[in-house]
N, C-alpha and C positions, 0 to 999 in steps of 0.2 A: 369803518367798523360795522354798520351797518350793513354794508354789500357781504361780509363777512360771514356774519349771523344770517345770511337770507341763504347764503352758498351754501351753509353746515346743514340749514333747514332740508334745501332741495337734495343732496348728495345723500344715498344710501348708506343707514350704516352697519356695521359688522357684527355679528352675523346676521346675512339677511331673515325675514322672516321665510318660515316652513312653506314648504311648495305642496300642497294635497290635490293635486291636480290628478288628475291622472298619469300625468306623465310622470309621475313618481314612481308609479311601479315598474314603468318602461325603466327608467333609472334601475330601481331594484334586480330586474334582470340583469344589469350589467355589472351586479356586485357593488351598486356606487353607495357610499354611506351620508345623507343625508345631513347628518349634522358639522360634515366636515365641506362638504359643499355648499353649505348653507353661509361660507367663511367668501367662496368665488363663487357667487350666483350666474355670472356670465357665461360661465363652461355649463351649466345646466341644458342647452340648446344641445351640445355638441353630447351628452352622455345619454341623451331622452333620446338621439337618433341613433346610436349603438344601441341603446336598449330595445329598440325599435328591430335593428337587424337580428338582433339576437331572436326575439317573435318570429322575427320573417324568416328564419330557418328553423327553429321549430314546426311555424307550420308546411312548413314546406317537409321536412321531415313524418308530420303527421299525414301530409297526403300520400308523400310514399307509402306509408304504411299499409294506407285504405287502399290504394291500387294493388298492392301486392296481397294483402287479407282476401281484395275480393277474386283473385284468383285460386287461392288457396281452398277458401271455404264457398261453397253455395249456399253462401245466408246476406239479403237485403245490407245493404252497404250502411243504413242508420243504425242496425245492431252491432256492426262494427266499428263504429263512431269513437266509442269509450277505451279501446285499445290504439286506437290510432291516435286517438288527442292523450294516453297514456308519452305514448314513445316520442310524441311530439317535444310534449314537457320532460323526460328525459333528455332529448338532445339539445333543447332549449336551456336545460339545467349543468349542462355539461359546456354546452359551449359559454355559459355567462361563468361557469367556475377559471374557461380558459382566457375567460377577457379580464375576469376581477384576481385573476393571479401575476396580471401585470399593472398592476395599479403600482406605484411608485414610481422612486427614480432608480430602482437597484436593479431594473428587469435590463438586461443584454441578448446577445445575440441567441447563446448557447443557451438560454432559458426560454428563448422563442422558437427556436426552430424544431423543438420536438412538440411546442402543441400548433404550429401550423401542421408538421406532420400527422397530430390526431383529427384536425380537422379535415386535414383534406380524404384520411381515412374515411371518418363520417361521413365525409360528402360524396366519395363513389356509392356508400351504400346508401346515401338516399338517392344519387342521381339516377340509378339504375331503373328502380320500377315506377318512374315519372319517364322516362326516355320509354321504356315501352310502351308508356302508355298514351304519347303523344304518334310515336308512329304505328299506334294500334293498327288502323283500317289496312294497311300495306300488309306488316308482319302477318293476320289473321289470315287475308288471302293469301302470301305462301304459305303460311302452316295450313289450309286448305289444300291445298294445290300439292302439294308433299305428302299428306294425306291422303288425297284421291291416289298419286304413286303407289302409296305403301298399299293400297287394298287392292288396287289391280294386280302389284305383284304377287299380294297374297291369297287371292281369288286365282291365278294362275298357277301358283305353287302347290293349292290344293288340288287342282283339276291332275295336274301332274302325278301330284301324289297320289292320288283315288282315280285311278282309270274305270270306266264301266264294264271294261270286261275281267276285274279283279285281280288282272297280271300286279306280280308282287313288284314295289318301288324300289329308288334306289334308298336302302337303310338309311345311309349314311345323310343326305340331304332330306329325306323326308321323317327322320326319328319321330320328330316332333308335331308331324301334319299329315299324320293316319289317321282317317274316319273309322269311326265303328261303325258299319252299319250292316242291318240284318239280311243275307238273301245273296250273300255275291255270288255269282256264277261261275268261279276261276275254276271250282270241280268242275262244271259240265265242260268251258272252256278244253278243260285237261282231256276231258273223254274225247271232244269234239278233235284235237288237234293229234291224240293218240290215235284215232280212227283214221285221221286222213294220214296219218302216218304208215299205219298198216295199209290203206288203200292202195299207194304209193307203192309200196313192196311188193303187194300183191299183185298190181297193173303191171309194174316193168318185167314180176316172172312171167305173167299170162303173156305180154307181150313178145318176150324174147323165145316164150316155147311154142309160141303162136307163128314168129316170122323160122322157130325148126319145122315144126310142121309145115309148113305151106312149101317151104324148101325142100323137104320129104316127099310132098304131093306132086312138086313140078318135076324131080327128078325121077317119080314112077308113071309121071301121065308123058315125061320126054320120051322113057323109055317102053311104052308102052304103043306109044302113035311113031316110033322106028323114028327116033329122031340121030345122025347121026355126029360122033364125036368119042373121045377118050374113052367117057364114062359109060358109052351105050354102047349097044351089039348093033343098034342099027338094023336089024328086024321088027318091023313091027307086027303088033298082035301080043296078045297075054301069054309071055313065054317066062322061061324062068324066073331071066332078072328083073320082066315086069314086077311077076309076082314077090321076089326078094324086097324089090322098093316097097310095092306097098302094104309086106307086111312091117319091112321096118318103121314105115309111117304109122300105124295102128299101135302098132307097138310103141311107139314115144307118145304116139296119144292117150294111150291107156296107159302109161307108166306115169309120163306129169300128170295123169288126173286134170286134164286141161279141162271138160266138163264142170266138174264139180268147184274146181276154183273160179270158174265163169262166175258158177252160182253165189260162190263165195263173195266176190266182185261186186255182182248184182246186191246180193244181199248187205254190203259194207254202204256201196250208195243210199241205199235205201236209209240204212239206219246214218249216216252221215246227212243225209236229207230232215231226218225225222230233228234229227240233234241241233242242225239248225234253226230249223223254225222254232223248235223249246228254246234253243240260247237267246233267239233273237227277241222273244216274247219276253223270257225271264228279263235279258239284261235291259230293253225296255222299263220295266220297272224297277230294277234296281239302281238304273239310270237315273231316273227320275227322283227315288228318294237319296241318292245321292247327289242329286243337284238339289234338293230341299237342303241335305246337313251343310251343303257348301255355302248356299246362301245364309242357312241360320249362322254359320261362324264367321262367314260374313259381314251381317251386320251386328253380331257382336262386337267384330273391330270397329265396326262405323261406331256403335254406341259407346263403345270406351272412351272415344276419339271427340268426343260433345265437349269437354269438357279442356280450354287451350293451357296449358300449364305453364310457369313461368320459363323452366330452362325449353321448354318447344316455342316460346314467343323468342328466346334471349340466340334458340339455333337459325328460326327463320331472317330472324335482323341480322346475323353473321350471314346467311347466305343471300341476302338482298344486296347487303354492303360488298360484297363482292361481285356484283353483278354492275358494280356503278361505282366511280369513284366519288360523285356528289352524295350518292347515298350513303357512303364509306365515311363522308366528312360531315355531315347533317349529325348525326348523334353523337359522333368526338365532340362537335361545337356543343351541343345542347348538356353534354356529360361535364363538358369544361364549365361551362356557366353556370350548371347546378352545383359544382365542387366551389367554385369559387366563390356561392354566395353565403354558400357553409364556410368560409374559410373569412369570408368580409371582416366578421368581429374582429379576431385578432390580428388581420389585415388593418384595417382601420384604426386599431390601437397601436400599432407599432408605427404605421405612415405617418399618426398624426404627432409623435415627439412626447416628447414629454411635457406635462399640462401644470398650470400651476396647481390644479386639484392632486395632480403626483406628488409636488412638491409638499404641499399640505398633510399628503397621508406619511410620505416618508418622515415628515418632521414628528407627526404624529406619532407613528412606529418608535420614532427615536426616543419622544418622550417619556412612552410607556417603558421603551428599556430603561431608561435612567429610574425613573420612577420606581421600577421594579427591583433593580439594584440597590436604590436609595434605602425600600423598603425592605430589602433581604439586610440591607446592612444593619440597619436600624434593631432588626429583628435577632439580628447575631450578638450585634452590642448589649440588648437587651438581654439576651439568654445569658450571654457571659457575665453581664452584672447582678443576674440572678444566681445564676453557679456561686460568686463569689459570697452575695447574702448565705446562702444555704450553706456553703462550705461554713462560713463563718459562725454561724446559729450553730449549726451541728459542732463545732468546735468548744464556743461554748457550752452545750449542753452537753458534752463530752464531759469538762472540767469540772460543770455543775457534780452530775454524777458522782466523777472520784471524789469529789470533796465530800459529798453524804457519802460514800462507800467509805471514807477514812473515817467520818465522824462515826458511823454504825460500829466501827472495828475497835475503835478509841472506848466508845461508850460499854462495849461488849466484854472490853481488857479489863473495863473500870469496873464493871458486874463481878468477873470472875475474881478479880483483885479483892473486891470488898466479901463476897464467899468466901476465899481459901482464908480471909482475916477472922471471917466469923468460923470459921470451924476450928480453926486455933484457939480461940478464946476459948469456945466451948469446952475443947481437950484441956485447957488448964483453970479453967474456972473461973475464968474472968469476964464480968459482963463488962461488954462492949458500950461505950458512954451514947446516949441518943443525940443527934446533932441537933 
């Protein structure tokens, strides 16, 4: 009897006392209700370390946030602290609604598999800018290094497109990568290559009436020194057909104007001469300030370029990952385990079975429904026993009515009754006796 009384002493009893611990609110994150656990105190270990994971993806959540913000925005990463621990407790509030909706025994398969699927949603979109932010220092050197590409190609695209001597480009490739710039020399260009063009024209006629003439010359100096053959007399001395030859010479001489196109000649060099040294002077400096605009738009792209953006970190980790298949597999692994840690809670609520605290809450559930039924019932019976007073009262007070409505009608008969007696009287002279 006595060992009895010392066992009821030492044994805990039901409901335990209230846990204010802190780890109540870890609890709280996991939807757990307090006073119903406070029935199996034992399972309180096992709900304070889900409540625990559930934090631990929130904040895992909230440093996504801050890695991605501080790419976003160029503002100090503590004034972005209060959106990030925002979205933390957002997904901390979403995933403890996905752990506290399987609290009971009623939860199955088909009620779990659409919010692991929300989970693990959630958790690519936090595992992403935590993954680039772990292979930061890599990813930054190739978007470096990509970058340095793009501005050599387009440091060479513009020299393309803007030649120094202001020859027009190709439209179609260069729409978009013409300089404006003051002073191009493609007019003088134009003169300079129109001159040598006419030079050209002008040298092969002087040339060709240069090799008639001289041909003119040797066939009046053959036939003049008695040279013999078809074309000669074979006399020499200034006879005839000397002189025939070389008036026909004279005469093509002075008909090409062979003289004065010399001069023309001389004079085209001259100004062909003049026109270069001005082209070569001008496009010197328009050279130059066209290697100024090149460079200004230049590092314009440098400057744009300061600044690495999320989809240029998320291209460069695609093109690293393809350069390597460990690096290929490095941020799958790191993507997987950040999804999964988003996903533990209702991982760990489903793995661990049903708890007696499930048992507790469904019985719970149950009671409220009976309760709630008991109470609708209660509450129908009551209306209906009221319906019936009311009908009943008013039934009465129906019959009340007609009964004074008959008595007023009786009383009213009984007035007119005793008038029509008294005016008879009256009509025949008879007083009416006082009662």
């Amino acid at each position: 009897m006595g060992t009895d009384r010392a066992q009821a002493r030492i044994d805990p009893y039901r409901p335990a006392p209230p846990d204010n611990s802190f780890a109540r609110r870890l609890r709280a994150l996991a939807g757990v209700r307090e006073e119903i656990l406070d029935w199996v105190p034992e399972e309180r270990p096992r709900y304070t370390r889900l409540g625990a994971v559930v934090l631990v993806a929130g904040c895992l959540a909230g440093l996504s946030m801050l890695a991605a913000l501080v790419k976003v925005w160029s503002l100090p990463w503590p004034l972005l602290l209060p959106i990030a621990a925002f979205w933390g407790w957002v997904i901390a509030t979403i995933d403890g609604w996905l752990v506290a909706s399987t609290h009971g025994t009623g939860s199955r398969l088909r009620a779990f598999v659409p919010r692991l699927v929300l989970s693990v949603v959630i958790g690519i979109v936090i595992a992403e800018p935590l993954v680039l932010r772990v292979f930061q220092p890599a990813i930054h050197q190739q978007v470096r290094e990509t970058r340095a590409t793009e501005v050599i190609a387009y440091e060479s695209l513009l020299k393309t497109c803007n030649r120094p001597d202001g020859a027009q480009a190709d439209q179609d490739k260069c729409a978009d990568h013409l300089l404006s710039v003051a002073g191009a020399p493609e007019g003088q260009w134009e003169k300079l290559r129109q001159a040598r063009r006419e030079r050209g024209w002008l040298a092969a006629s002087i040339e060709r009436d240069r090799k008639e003439a001289r041909r003119l010359g040797s066939l009046a100096r053959a036939e003049c020194g008695g040279s013999r053959g078809a074309e000669f007399s074979g006399i020499p001395g200034v006879g005839p057909n000397c002189r025939d030859n070389r008036t026909q010479r004279d005469a093509f001489i002075a008909t090409s104007r062979l003289p004065e196109r010399e001069k023309q000649l001389a004079a085209l060099d001259r100004t062909i001469e003049s026109l270069t040294q001005q082209l070569g002077s001008d496009t010197q400096v328009y050279g130059q300030q066209l290697t100024a605009a090149i460079e200004k738009k230049v590092d314009e792209r440098r400057r744009a370029q300061e600044q690495i953006g999320l989809l240029e970190e998320h291209d460069a980790l695609g093109t690293l990952s393809s350069q390597s298949i460990l690096v290929f597999a490095a941020p799958w692994f790191l993507r997987a385990l950040l999804i999964l840690v988003d996903c533990l809670p209702v991982l760990i609520k489903r793995l661990g079975g049903t708890t007696y605290y499930d048992h507790l809450v469904t019985r719970q559930l149950d009671t409220a429904l009976n309760l709630h039924e008991i109470t609708d019932g209660l509450r129908h019976e009551s209306g209906t026993i009221d319906n019936v007073i009311r009908t009943k009262q008013l039934k009465h007070e129906r019959e009340a009515r007609l009964k004074e409505i008959e008595r007023f009608h009786e009383v009213r008969e009984q007035a007119e009754l005793d008038d029509d007696i008294d005016d008879l009287a009256r009509r025949l002279g008879w007083q009416r006796p006082v009662a």
